[in-house]
N, C-alpha and C positions, 0 to 999 in steps of 0.2 A: 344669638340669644335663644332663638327655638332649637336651633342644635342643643345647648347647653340643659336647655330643661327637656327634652326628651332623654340624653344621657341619663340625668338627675332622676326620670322615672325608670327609665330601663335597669339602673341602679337599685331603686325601690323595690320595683317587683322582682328581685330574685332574693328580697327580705322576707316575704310572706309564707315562705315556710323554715323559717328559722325556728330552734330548739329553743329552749326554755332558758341556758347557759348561754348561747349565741345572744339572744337576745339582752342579756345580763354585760355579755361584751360590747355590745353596741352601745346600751346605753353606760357604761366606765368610758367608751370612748367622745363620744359627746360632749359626757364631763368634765374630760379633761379638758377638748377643747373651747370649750363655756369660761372655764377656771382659767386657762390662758388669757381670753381674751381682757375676762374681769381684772387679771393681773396684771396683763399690760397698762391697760386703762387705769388701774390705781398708780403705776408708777407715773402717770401723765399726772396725776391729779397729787401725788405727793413730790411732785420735783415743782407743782404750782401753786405752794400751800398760801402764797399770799390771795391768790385769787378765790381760791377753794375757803379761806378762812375770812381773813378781812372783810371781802368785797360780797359773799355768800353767805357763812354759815354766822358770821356774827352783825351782818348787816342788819339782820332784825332788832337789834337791840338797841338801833339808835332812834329817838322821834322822826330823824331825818328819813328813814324808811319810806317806799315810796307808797307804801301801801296807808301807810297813816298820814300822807300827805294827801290822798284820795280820799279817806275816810272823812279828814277836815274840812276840803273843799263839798265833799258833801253833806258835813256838819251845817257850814255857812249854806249851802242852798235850803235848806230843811229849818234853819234857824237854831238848830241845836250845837252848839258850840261846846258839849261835854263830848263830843267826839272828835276834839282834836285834841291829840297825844301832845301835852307839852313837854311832858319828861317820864323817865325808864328808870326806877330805883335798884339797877339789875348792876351787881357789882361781880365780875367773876374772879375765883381764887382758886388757886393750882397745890394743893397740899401731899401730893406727892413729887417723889425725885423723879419720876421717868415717866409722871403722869401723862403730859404735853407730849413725847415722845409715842407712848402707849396709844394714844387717842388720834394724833398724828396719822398712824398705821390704821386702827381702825376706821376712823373717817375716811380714808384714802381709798383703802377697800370699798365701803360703801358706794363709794362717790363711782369709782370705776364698775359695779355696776351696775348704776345707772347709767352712765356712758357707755357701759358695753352691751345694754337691753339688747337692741336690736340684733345682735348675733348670738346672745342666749338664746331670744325667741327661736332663733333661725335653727340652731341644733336641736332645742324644742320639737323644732317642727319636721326635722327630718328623723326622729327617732321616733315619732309618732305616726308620720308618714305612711309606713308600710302597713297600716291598720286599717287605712281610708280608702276610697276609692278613687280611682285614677280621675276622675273630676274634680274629686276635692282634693286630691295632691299638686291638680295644677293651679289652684288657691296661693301655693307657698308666697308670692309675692304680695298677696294681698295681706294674707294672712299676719305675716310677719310687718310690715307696713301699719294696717290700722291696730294690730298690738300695739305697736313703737308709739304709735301718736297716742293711744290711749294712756298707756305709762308716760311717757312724759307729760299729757294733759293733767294727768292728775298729779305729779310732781312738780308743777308748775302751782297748781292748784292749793296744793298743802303748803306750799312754800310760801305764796303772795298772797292768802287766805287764812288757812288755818293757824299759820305758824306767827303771824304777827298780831293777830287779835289773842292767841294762848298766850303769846308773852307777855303781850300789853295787860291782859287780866292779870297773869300769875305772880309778875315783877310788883305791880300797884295793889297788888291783896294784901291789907295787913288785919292780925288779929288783936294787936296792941301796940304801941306808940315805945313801948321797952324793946322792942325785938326787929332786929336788925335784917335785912334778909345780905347775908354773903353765901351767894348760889355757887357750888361748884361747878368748873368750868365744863367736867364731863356729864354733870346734867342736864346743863343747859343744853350742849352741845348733841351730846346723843338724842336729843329730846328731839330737836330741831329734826337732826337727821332722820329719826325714828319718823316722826308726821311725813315728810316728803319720801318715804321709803314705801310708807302704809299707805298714804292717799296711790302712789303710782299703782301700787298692787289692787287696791280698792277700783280703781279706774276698769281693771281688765272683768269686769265682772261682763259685760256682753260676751266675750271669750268663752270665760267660763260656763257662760249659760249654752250656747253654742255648741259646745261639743259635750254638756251633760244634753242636750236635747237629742241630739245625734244617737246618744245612746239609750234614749229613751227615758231616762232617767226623771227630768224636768219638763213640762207641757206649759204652752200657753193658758191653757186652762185651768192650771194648778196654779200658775203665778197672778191669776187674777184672782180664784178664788180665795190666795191667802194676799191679797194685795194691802187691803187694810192690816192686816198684822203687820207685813215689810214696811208700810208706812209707820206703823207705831213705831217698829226698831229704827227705822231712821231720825226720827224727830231724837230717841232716845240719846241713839249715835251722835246727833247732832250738839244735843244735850251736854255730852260728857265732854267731847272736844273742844267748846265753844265755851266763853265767856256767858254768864248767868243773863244773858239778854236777845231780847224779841229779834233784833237786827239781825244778830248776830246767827244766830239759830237759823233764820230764815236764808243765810246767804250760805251755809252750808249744806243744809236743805235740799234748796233747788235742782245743783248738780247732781248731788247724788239718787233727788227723784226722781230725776230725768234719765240716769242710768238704768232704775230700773223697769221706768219705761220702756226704755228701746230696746231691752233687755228680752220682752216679754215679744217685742218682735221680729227680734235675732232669735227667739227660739221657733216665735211661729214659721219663719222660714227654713231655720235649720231641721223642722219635723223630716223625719224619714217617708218616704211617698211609701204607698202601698202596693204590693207586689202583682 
């Protein structure tokens, strides 16, 4: 293993004086193999479309969900018994011929990269590599590691979270007792997909701060001083995703407060020491 990552630096640093072109080859090469890997991973998850569909992407739509079976048991502790989902008015319909097909393919992609994060990050991070210094490039394992758990925490997140309280409002809103709702399937569908694609990416914001801090960019100082603003966007954030209720707002809330709390002290350690 210490063989293997001293090669992987001694690799790196005969990057650091690459051309402008060179560098343009590096990163089409990365890409490609990021693109691989996503496509491999999609074709796992479209030869698995009963587990991928069924059992995942439309499991939200039944009361039996397990996230609304937690909601109601904690309906009954609280005594409020209007938080248990008896029923879903969510009817889905297929109005095109190669719709299911179409959707098929694009959900599969999706799906694969989520399965294949953890080696995008990993090309990520050796294209970026040759920028950093030999401290932080022997990071790569961590680096790549608490990316992965933060993208899936937060696709975890949007998925048994966000994605069943947005149905449960969206399905049960009616404006009139004439009006039917028959949701298309690739609305529904993309929709779903869209929240646990967004929350993963949303999750990576320690990351992000990280290495704008490294560059000077972002301070601790500056994310406290505008702290109350990032609070208002969030409450907002929370706002638009969430069901028009107190609960509800507050349980989306919390995580993503908390990100940017530790945010603010993944930058103060990512500062650059002084010369």
């Amino acid at each position: 293993m210490k063989l293997r990552n001293k090669v992987l630096l001694s690799t790196m640093s005969t990057t650091d004086s690459m051309t402008f072109l060179e560098h343009l080859g590096a990163l089409r090469k990365h890409l490609m193999r990021a693109s691989l890997a996503i496509i491999v991973a999609a074709g796992v998850a479209f030869a698995f479309r009963g587990i991928l569909f069924d059992e995942i992407l439309l499991a939200p739509k039944s009361p039996s969900f397990i996230t609304y079976q937690w909601l109601c048991m904690l309906g009954e502790e609280l005594g409020n018994a209007s938080m248990c989902v008896q029923e879903l008015n969510l009817d889905l319909l297929n109005s095109k011929m190669a719709g299911q097909f179409s959707l098929h393919i694009g959900l599969s992609l999706m799906a694969g990269l989520v399965l294949a994060i953890p080696f995008v990050l990993r090309e990520i991070w050796l294209f970026i590599a040759p920028g950093l210094t030999e401290g932080e490039r022997q990071k790569s394992v961590a680096f790549i590691g608490i990316s992965s758990m933060l993208f899936f925490a937060g696709a975890f997140f949007g998925y048994y979270i966000i994605t069943p309280l947005s149905v449960q409002f969206l399905a049960n809103y009616i404006v009139s007792d004439q009006i039917t709702n028959l949701i298309e399937m690739s609305s529904y569908l993309s929709t779903v997909a869209s929240i646990i694609l967004a929350c993963g990416i949303l999750f990576q914001l320690p990351i992000v701060v990280y290495f704008l801090s490294r560059l000077g960019i972002v301070t601790p100082q500056g994310m406290r001083t505008y702290r109350r603003h990032s609070w208002i966007g969030i409450l907002a954030l929370a706002a638009v995703i969430t069901p028009p209720d107190v609960f509800s707002q507050i349980i989306v809330t919390i995580p993503v407060a908390f990100l940017y709390e530790a945010s603010i002290l993944v930058s103060k350690l990512a500062q650059p020491k002084p010369l």
